[in-house]
C-alpha positions in Angstrom: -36.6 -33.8 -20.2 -33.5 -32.3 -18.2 -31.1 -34.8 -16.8 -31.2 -34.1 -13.1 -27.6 -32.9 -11.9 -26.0 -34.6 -8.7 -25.1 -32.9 -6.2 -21.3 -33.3 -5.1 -20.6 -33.3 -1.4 -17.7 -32.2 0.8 -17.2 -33.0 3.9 -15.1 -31.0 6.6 -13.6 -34.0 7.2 -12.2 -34.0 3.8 -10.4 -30.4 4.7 -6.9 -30.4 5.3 -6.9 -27.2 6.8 -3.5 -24.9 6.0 -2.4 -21.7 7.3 -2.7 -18.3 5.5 0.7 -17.7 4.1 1.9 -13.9 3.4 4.2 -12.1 1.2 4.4 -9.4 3.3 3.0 -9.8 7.2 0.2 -8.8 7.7 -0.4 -6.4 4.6 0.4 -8.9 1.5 -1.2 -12.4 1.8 0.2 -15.0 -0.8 -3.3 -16.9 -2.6 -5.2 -13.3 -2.3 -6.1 -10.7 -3.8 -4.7 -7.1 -2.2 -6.4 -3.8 -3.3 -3.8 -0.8 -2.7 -5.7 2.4 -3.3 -5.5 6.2 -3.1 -5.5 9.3 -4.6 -4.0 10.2 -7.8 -0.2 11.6 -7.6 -0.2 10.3 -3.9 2.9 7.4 -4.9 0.9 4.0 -5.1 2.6 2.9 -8.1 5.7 4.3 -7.0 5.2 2.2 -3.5 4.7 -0.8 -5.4 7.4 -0.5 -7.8 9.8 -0.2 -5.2 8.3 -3.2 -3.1 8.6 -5.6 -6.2 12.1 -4.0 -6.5 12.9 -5.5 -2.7 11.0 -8.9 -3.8 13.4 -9.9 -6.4 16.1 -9.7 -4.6 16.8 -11.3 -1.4 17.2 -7.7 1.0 14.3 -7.6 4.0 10.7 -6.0 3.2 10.1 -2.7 5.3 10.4 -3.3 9.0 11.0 -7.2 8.6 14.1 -9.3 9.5 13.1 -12.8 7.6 15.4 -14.2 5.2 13.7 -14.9 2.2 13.9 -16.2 -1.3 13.7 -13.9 -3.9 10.1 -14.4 -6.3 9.4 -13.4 -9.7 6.8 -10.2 -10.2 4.6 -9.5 -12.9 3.8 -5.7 -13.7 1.4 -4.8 -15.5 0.7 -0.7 -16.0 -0.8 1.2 -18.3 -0.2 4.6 -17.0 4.0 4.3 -17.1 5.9 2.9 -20.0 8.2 0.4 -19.1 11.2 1.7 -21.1 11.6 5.1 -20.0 9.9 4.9 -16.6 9.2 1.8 -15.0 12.5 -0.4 -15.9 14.5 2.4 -14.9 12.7 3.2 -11.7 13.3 -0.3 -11.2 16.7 -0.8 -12.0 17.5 2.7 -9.3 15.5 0.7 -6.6 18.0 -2.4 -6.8 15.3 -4.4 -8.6 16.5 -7.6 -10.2 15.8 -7.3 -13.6 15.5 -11.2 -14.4 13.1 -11.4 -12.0 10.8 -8.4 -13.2 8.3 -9.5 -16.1 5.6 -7.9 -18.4 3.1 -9.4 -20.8 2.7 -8.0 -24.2 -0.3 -5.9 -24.3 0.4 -4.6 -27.6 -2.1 -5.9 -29.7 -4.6 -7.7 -26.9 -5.0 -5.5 -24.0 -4.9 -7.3 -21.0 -8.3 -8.2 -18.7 -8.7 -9.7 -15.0 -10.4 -12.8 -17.0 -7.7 -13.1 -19.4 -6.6 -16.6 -19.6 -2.9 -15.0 -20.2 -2.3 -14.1 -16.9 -3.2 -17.5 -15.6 -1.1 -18.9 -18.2 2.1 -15.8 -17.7 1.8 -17.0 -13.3 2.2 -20.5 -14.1 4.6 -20.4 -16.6 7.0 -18.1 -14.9 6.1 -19.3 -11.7 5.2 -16.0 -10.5 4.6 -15.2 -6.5 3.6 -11.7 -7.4 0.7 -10.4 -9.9 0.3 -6.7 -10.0 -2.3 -4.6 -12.3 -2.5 -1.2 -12.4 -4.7 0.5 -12.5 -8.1 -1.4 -11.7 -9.5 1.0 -14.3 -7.6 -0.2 -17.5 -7.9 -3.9 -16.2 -11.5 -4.4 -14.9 -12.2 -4.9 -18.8 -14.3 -2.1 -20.9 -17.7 -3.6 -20.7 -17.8 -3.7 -17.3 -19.5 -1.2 -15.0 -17.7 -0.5 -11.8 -21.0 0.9 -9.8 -22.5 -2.9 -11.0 -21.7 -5.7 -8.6 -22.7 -8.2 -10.8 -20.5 -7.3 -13.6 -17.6 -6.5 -10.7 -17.5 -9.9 -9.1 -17.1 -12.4 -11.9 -14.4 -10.7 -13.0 -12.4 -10.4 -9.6 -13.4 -14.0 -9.3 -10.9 -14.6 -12.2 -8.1 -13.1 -10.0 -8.8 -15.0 -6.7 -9.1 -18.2 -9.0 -5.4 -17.1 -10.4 -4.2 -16.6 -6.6 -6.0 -19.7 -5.1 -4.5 -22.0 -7.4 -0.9 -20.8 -8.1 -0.5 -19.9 -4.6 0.5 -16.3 -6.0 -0.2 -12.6 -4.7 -2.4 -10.3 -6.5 -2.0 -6.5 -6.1 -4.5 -4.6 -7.6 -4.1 -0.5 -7.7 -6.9 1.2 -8.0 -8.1 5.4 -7.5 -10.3 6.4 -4.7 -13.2 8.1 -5.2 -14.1 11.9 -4.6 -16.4 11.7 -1.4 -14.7 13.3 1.3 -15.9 12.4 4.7 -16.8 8.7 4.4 -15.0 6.4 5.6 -12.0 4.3 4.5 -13.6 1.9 3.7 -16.1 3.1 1.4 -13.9 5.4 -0.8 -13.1 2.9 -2.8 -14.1 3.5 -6.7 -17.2 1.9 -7.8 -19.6 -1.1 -6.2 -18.6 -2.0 -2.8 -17.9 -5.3 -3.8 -14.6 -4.1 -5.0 -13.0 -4.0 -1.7 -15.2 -6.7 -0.3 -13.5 -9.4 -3.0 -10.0 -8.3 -2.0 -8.6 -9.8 1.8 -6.2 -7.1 2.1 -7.2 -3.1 1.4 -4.5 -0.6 1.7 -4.5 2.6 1.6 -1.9 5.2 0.8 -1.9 9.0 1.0 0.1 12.0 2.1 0.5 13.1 5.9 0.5 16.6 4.8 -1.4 18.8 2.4 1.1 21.0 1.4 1.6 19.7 -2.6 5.8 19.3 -2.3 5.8 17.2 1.0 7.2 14.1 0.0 5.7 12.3 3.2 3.4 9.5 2.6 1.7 6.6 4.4 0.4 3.4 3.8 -2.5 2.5 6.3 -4.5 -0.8 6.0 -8.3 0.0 5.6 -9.2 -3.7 5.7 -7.6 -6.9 7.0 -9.8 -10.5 6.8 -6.8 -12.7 7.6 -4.3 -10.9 10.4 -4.8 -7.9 13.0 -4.4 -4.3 11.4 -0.6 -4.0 11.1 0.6 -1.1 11.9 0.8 1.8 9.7 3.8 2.6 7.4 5.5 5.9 7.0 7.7 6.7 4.3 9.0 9.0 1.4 9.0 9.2 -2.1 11.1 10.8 -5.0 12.4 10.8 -8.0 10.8 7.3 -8.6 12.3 6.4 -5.3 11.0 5.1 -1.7 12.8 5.8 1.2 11.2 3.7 4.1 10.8 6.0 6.8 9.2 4.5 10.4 5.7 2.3 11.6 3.1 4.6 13.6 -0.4 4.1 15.3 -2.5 5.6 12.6 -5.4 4.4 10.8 -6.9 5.2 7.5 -9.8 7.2 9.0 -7.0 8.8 11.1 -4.9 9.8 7.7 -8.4 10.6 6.0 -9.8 12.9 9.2 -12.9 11.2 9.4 -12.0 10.1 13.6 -13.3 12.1 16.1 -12.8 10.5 19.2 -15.8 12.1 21.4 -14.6 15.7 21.3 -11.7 15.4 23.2 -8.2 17.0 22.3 -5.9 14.5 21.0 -3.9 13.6 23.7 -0.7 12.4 21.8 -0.5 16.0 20.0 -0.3 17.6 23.0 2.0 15.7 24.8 4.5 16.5 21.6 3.9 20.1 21.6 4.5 20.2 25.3 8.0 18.3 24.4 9.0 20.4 21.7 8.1 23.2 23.8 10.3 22.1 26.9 13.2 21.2 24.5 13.6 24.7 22.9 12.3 26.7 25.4 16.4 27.2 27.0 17.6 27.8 22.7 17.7 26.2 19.5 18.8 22.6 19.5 20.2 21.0 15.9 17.7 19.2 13.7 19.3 15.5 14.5 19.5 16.1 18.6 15.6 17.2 18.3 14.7 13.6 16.3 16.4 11.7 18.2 14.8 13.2 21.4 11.4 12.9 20.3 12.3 9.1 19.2 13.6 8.4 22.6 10.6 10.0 24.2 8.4 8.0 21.8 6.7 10.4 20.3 5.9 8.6 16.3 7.3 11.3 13.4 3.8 12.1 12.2 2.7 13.7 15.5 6.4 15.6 15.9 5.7 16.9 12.8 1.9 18.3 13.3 3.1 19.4 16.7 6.0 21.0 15.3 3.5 23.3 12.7 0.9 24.3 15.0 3.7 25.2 18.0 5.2 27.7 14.3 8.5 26.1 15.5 11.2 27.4 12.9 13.6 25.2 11.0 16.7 27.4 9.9 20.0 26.6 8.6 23.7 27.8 9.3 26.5 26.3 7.3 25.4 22.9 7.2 23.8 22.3 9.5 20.0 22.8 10.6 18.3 24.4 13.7 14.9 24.1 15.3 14.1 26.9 17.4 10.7 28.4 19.0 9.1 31.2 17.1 
């Protein structure tokens, strides 16, 4: 006969309740797991190289003024070696080196239920956990389309975060179907997202290949308000943080259509750009700084600027905009 299991009881009462603490407000939640996605070549391991760069050292996150104490980040990545691309990435974005660790995959490849990285957080009393991609790490006899293979082993991670108060970014590809939104490009079950608290998304403003433009938009939120939308460059292994603006993903994806009608914002730029050049060319810098003082976001200058065919030309060294 099967001993009859008792049933243990918690009361709300018993609940200290606690606020959500964040790495980064309102994008990076400390005891969570964040999903940063997006397409392939489109800079998510490059954006979070150079964020865990900024976290070991004690300079501001992106559009912050907190002081804060530096933290201790695990990388993980199979796609970059870490001599001859990651460290030195790292070491050019002003990353503390002490402070940046890896565990040895070499003869055990790493797994979201590996006991190591419970065991790597604790002992180096890590505040950061990142794995990328989702592919290499979701483990090989797991089926992303499954949910029930997917959950127990993102379970593993929100146990590690939970418990060791740590933040766990995981980087993972979109998938191919244009059209839907945000939300649901995410590779595999749906249950991918719906187990992380935070979903990023990352992707370029402009379709032309060698624009170096990106943005990071947050598809998903559980714990804050949808913080704004972060614009910024990459190269050479290197972020430059460029401005916030009023974009979401489905916005940066073209899958919002706000009932037919023109998009305001646009046109009140290319009426701007318009009124500025129409008396000449102006320099590149007195143009910017206009537009910023008219508060008109870089992302809609720059749309405005292409479909107006305004011309960007140079004369010794210094730049011009002028109407075509």
């Amino acid at each position: 006969m099967l001993k009859e299991k008792s049933v243990d009881i918690i009361r709300a009462s018993e609940i200290e309740p606690k606020e959500v603490r964040w790495l980064w407000y309102p994008y990076i939640p400390y005891g969570k797991v964040t999903l940063i996605q997006g397409d392939p070549g489109d800079g998510k391991s490059t954006f979070v190289l150079n964020l865990a760069a900024l976290l070991t050292t004690d300079r501001p996150l992106p559009f912050t003024e907190e002081a804060r104490e530096p933290v201790t980040v695990i990388y993980q990545n199979t796609e970059d070696d870490a001599d001859d691309t990651v460290l030195p990435r790292f070491i050019k974005a002003g990353g503390d080196v002490n402070r940046l660790v890896f565990i040895n995959e070499a003869e055990y490849p790493l797994t979201f239920s590996d006991e190591r990285l419970y065991k790597a957080v604790a002992q180096e009393n890590a505040k950061l956990l990142i794995l990328d991609p989702l592919s290499s790490y979701i483990g090989s006899n797991v089926s992303l389309n499954m949910s029930n293979e997917v959950r127990p082993q993102f379970n593993s991670l929100i146990r590690i975060a939970r418990e060791l108060d740590c933040a766990v970014i995981v980087v993972a590809h979109m998938n191919k179907a244009q059209g839907l939104k945000a939300l649901y490009r995410t590779t595999g079950s749906i249950d991918i997202v719906a187990a992380a608290r935070s979903s990023l998304l990352i992707a370029r403003t402009s379709s032309d290949i060698s624009d170096n433009e990106r943005i990071m938009a947050v598809q998903k939120s559980n714990l804050a308000p949808m913080g704004k939308s972060v614009l910024f460059s990459v190269g050479d292994g290197m972020v430059e943080w460029l401005d916030q603006v009023d974009r979401s993903a489905d916005e940066i994806l073209g899958n919002c259509v706000v009932n037919g009608r023109p998009d305001d914002r646009l046109k009140e730029a290319k009426d701007f750009i318009q009124s500025m050049l129409e008396n000449g060319p102006l320099t590149a810098v007195e143009c910017e700084n206009r537009l910023k003082a008219a508060g008109i976001r870089k992302t809609t200058a720059k749309k405005a600027k292409k479909e107006l065919g305004v011309i960007s030309e140079k004369e010794g060294a210094v730049w011009f905009w002028k109407l075509a």
